[in-house]
N, C-alpha and C positions, 0 to 999 in steps of 0.2 A: 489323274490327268497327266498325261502324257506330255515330254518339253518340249513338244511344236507349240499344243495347244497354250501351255503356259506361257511360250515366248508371244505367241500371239495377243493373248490376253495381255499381259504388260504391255505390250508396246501400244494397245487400244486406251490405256490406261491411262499412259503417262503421254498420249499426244491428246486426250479429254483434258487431262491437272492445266499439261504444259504451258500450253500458251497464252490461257488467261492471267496463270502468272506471271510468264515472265513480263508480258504486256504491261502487268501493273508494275512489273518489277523495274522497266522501263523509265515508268514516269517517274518514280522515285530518283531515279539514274541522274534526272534533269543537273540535281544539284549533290555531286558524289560526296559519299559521306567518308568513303577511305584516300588516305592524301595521295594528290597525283605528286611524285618526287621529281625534282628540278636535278641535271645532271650533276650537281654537286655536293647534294644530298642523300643520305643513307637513310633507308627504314630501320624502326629499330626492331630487334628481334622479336619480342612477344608484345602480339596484337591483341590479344583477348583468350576468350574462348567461347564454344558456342556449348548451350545445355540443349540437347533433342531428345526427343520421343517420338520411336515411334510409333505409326496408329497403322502399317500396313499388317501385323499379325493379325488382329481381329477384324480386318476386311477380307481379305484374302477368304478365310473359310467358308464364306458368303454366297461365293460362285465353283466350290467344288466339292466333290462329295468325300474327299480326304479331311475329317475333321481334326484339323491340330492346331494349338493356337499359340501365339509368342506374346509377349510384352518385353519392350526394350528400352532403355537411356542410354545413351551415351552423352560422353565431354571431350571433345573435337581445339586443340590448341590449334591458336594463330600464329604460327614462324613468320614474319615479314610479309603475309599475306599470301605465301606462296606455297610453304609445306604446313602441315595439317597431321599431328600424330594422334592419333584418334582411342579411345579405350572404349567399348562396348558390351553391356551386359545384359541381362534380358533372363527370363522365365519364358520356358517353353512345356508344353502340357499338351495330352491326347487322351481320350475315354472312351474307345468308337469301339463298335457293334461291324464286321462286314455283313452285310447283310446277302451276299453270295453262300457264303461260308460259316458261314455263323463264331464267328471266332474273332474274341475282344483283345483289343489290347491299352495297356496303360502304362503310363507314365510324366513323371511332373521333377523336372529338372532347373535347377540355373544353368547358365551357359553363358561363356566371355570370349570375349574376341579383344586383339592389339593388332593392330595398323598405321599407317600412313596413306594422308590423301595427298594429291600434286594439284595447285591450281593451272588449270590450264590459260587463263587469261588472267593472269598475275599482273600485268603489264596494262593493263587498260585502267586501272587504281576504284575500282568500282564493285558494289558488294555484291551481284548476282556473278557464279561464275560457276563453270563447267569442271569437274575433276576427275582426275584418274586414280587407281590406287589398290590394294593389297592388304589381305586381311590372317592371319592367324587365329583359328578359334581351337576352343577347348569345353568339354562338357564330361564330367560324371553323373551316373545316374544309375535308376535301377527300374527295371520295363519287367509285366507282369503280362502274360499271354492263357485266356481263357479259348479252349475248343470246345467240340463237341464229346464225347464217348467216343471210342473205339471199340466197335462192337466187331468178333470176331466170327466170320458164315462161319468156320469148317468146324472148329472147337466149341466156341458159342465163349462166352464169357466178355466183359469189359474194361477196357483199360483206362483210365481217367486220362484226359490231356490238358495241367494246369501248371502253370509254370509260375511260380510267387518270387519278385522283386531279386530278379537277374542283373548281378552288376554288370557293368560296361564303363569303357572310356572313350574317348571320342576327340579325336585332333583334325583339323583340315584344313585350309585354305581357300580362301576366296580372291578373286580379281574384280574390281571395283570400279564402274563406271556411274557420274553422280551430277548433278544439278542442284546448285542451291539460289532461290530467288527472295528476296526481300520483298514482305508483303506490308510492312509498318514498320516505325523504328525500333530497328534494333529485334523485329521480329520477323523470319524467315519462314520458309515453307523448299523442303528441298525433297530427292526421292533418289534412287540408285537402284541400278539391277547387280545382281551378282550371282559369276558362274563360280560352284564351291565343289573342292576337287579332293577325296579324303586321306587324310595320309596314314593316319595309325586309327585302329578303333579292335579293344578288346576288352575282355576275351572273346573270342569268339564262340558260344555255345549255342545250343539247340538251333540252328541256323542266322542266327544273330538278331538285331533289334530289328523292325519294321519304321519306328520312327525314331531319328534323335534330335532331342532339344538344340534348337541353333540351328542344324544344319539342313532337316528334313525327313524327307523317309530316305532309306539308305541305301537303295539301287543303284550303286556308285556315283558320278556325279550327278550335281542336283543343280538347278536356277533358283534365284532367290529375289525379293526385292523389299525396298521398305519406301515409306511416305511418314516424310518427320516435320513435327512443328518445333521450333528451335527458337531458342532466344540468346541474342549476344550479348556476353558482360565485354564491351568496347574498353578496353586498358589504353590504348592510344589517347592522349588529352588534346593533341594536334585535331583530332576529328570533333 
């Protein structure tokens, strides 16, 4: 799938999730559960933190014929309600057949990511809020590639094409755009797109990996997105 296609597909995605959440997110809003501060009052630095999961790896392979699948948690801190330094890890795995080509490939990795989120409506003292942000990841791993024969007209003879558990490293970056809405207390529903841009990935052999854990398949940059169910451990005793 192609990144029109995929930008299109998310954006069908997350305007279906969106606005029945935030809707509901809304009515909860009635009575805010984060304290609005009085000009002579200071937030105190650590809000909580939020525990997410999320569930967009095993939907995503659903609607494409790239089969690779992720599982992820992260733990996301409260600064004043406003920065968000976030750690991210997750198992990423692929077993697929091209069925063009006839040629498998595999691989079953961890993969971790550190960032910062930014609330963009920090100032409204309420728990649904929009964010920006910035991601670091990293993945080692080792990807095993099955072909066909090469079978030679002029000479005649065959050459096997099987390539067994090729290490690889894998660093990159992402830019972070995100929605998190409260759908009960203290429980959330948020989602993010992210464009992930690579910066180091070696060695480089036999023409290098096709997929990598975290980040995707490897055709230089890649889109990304996730859909997390999260829950708050609220440290604030004012709320």
């Amino acid at each position: 799938m192609n990144a029109r296609t995929f930008r299109l597909f998310i954006i069908l995605l997350i305007s279906a999730i969106a606005f029945p959440s935030l809707s509901q997110g809304e009515e909860l809003n009635k009575t805010p559960k984060l304290l609005i501060l009085k000009k002579d009052e200071k937030a105190s630095l650590f809000q909580g933190i939020y525990l997410s999961a999320d569930v967009f790896g095993y939907i995503y392979p659903i609607f494409v014929k790239d089969k690779y699948y992720s599982a992820e948690l992260s733990a996301t801190m409260n600064l004043k309600n406003r920065f968000f330094p976030v750690v991210e890890a997750g198992l990423g795995h692929t077993d697929m057949v091209s069925q063009l080509y006839e040629i498998g490939y595999r691989t079953r990795a961890p993969y971790y990511r550190i960032g910062m989120d930014y609330n963009m409506q920090y100032k409204n003292g309420k728990p649904n809020y929009i964010y920006l942000g910035g991601r670091i990841g990293y993945t080692a791993f080792e990807y095993s590639v099955d072909a066909p024969v090469l079978k030679d007209p002029v000479w005649g003879g065959e050459v096997p094409m099987q390539l067994t558990d090729i290490p690889c490293r894998s660093i990159w970056a992402e830019a972070v755009a995100g929605v998190r809405a409260e759908i009960a207390k203290n429980f959330y529903m948020g989602w993010s797109l992210r464009y992930k841009y690579p910066i180091h990935k070696a060695p480089i052999t036999h023409g290098g990996p096709w997929y990598i854990p975290g980040y995707g398949t490897s055709s230089g940059t890649a889109f990304g997105a996730t859909y997390s169910i999260t829950y708050y451990l609220n440290f604030n005793k004012k709320h």
